[in-house]
N, C-alpha and C positions, 0 to 999 in steps of 0.2 A: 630502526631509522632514527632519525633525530627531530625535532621540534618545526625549524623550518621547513623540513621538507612534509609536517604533518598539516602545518599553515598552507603551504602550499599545493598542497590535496585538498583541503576543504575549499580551496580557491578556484581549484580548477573543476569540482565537483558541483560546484554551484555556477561556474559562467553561465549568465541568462538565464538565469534560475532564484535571483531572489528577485524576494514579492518587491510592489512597485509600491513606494512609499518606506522602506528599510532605510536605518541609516547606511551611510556608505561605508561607517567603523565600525561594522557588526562582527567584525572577524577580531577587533578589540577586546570584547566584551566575550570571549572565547579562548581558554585555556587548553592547551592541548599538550596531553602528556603520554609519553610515548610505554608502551606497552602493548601485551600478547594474552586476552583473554582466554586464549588455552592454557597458559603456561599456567605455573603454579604460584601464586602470590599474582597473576593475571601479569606476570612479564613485569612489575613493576618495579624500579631503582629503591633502594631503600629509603633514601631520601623523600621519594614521591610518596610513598606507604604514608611514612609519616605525616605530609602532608595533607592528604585523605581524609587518614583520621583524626583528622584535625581540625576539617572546616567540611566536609562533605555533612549533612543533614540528612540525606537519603540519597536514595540509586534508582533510575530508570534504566533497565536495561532492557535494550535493543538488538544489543551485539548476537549476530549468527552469522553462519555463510546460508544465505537464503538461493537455492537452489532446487527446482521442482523436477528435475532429472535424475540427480546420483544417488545414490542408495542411500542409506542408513547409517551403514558403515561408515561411509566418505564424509558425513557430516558429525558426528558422533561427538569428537574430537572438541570441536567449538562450540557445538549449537548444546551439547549435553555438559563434558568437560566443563566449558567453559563457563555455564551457569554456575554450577557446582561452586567454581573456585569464586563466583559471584559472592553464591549463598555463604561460604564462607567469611568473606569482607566484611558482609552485611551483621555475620552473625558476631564477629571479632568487635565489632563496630557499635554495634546494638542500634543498627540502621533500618528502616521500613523500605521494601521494594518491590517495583513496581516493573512487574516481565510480560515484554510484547512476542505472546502466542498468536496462532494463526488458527483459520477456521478449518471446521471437522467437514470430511469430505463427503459430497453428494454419498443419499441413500442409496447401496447398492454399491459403489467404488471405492476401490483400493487403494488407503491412502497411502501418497507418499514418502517418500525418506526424509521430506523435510516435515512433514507432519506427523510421521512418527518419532522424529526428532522431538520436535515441542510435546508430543503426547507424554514423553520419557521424562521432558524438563518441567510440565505443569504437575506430574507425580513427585518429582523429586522438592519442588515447592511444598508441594502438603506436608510433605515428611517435615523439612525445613520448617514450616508452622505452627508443628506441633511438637519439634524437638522438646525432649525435660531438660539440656541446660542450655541450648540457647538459641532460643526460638527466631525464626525471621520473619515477621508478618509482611505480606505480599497482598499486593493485587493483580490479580491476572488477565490481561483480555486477550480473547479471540479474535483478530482485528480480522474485520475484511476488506472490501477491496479498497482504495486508496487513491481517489482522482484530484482532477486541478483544485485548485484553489477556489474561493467564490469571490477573490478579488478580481479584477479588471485588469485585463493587461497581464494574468498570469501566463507561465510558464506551461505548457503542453507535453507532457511526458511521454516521450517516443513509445516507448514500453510498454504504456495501457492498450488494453484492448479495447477499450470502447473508442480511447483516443485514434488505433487502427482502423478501427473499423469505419468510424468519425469520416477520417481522413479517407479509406475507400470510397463509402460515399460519396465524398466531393468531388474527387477524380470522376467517378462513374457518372454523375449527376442524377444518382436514384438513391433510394433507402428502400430496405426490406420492410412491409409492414405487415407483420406481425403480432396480434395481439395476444397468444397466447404467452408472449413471453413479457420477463419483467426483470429488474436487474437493481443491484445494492449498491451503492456508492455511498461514501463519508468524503467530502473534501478534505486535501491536506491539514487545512487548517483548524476546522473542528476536529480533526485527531489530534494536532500538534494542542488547543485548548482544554481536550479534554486528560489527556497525559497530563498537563500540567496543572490543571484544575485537581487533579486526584493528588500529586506529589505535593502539591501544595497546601489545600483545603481541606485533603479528603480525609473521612473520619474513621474510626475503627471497622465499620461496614463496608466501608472500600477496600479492608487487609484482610481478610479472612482465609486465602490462600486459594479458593473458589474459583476454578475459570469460569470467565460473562462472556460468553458472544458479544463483539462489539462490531455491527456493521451499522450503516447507512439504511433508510428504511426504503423500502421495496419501490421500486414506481416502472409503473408497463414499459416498456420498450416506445412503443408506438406513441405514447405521452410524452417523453424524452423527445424524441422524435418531431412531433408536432411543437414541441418548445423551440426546439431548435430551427426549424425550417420557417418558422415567422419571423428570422432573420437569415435564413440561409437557404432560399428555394431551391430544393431537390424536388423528383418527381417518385409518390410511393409507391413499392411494385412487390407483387405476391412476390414471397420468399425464392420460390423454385427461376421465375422469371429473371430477379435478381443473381440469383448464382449464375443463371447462363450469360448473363451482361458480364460477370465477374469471369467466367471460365475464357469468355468470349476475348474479354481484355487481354487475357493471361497468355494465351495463346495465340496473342499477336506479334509480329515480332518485335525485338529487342527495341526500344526507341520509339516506337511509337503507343499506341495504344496502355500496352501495360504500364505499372508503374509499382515501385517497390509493396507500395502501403497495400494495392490491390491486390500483391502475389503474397504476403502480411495473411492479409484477411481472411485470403482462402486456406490457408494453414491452419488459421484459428478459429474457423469457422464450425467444423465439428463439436470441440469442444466449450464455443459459444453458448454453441444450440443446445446439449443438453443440460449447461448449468443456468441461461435464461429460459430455458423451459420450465425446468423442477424450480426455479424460485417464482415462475408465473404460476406452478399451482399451488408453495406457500401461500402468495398473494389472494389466489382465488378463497383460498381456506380464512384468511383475515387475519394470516400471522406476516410479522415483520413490516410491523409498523407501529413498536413501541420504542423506539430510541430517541429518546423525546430532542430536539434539535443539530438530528444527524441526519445528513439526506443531501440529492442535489433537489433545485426548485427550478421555476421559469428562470431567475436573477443567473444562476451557474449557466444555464440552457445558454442565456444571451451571449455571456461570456465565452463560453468554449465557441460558440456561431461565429463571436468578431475574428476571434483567433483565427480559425479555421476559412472566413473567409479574408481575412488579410494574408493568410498565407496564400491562396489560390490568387491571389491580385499580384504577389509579389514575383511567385513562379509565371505569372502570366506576362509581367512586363520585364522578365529577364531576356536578351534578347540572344 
């Protein structure tokens, strides 16, 4: 591809998506250079190489095809390959890097292809650490799950599941409540600070090559819940009761009753329940609540509520 048309992907990828207070030249302050992180020298013009190495300081890298369906196989390419030709850069460079891994799958289940992807690329890190002639010190996190912002006025990511489920609720005008369940979130924004706090500040204790579980700290479902409904009155209903309201939607017809987010939720609902389950009985044990200011609060609760109930006022008065 060529430059503008890479501008013009970051343009279109962010419509109603940057935070509320950004300059409006922040797509200025943004070089974009075209390249193929699989490839070998990662796709780059020689021209560009040289550039790199010229004024890059360090590397965060993000780059994968993030996919929780296709094998091993299908991702290999980029999400392995393509660190590879990372840790190379880095090591030609004598560059510090910083590689965003994912987290390790409930006890008992089969990780995925995209998780045994990063499981491949967090080993090939260590190796890269401890090279004898040219070492790449890394820091690694395990990111978990990744919600709004805790600014006001942010952006609602179709995508999320809580964001889904969120959105069920509203339509349905119930929430499940549930206390044995409990759920991790880190705001955008404390991840995009804390990346950047490590590539910038961080010390030799940050490169060790080590993966950290990096999530948001625990907080009950039904606390979530009760934040959010002291600006968004739902009514609470045992879990089972709640699904038949859900079922009940689903299988009305087309246009009335149902609604995408609600046929969303029953999809994901399964695999809701056992990952808010097993992380209410971390919680119970008194683990996952040391990431010292990562987490949502009442402040996020209120936010996602405004959202969510200006959406419902906006759908309400379309005619």
């Amino acid at each position: 591809k060529d430059v503008p048309s890479a501008r013009q992907r970051l343009l279109d990828a962010s419509a109603g998506k940057v935070l509320p207070g950004l300059a409006d030249d922040w797509l200025d302050r943004v070089e974009c250079i075209c390249g193929d992180v699989g490839k070998p020298g990662m796709g780059l013009s020689e021209a560009d190489q040289e550039m790199l190495t010229e004024s890059v300081d360090a590397v965060l890298n993000a780059a994968a095809v993030v996919n929780m369906l296709k094998p091993y196989s299908a991702l290999a390419d980029v999400n392995v390959g393509g660190l590879r030709n990372v840790l190379d850069f880095c090591a030609v460079n004598h560059l510090p890097h910083l590689f965003t891994s994912t987290i390790l799958p409930l006890e008992g289940e089969e990780p995925t292809g995209y998780r045994r992807s990063k499981e491949v690329g967090e080993e090939l890190v260590l190796r890269a650490q401890v090279s004898t002639t040219a070492a790449v010190p890394s820091s690694v996190l395990q990111l978990g799950d990744i919600g709004m912002s805790n600014a006001a006025g942010s952006f609602l990511p179709g995508d999320d599941a809580v964001v889904v489920m969120l959105r069920a609720c509203v339509e349905l005008g119930a929430w499940p409540s549930v206390p044995s369940w409990a759920l991790s979130v880190m705001t955008v924004d404390q991840c995009t600070d804390l990346l950047t706090s490590i590539i910038v500040n961080g010390s030799p204790a940050d490169f060790t090559g080590e993966a950290r579980e990096t999530k948001g700290n625990l907080v009950a479902w039904d606390t979530m819940m009760g934040w959010c409904t002291t600006h968004l009155p739902l009514t609470p209903l045992p879990l089972d009761e709640w699904k038949q309201l859900m079922q009940t939607a689903n299988a009305s017809p087309s246009g009335s009753d149902g609604s995408r987010n609600v046929q969303r939720a029953e999809l994901l609902l399964p695999g809701l329940v056992d990952e808010w389950h097993a992380e209410g009985l971390r919680m119970a044990k008194g683990e996952g609540q040391d990431q010292e200011r990562l987490g949502i609060d009442e402040t996020w609760a209120k936010h996602i509520a405004d959202r969510l109930a200006s959406e419902r006022t906006t759908a309400t008065s379309v005619p």
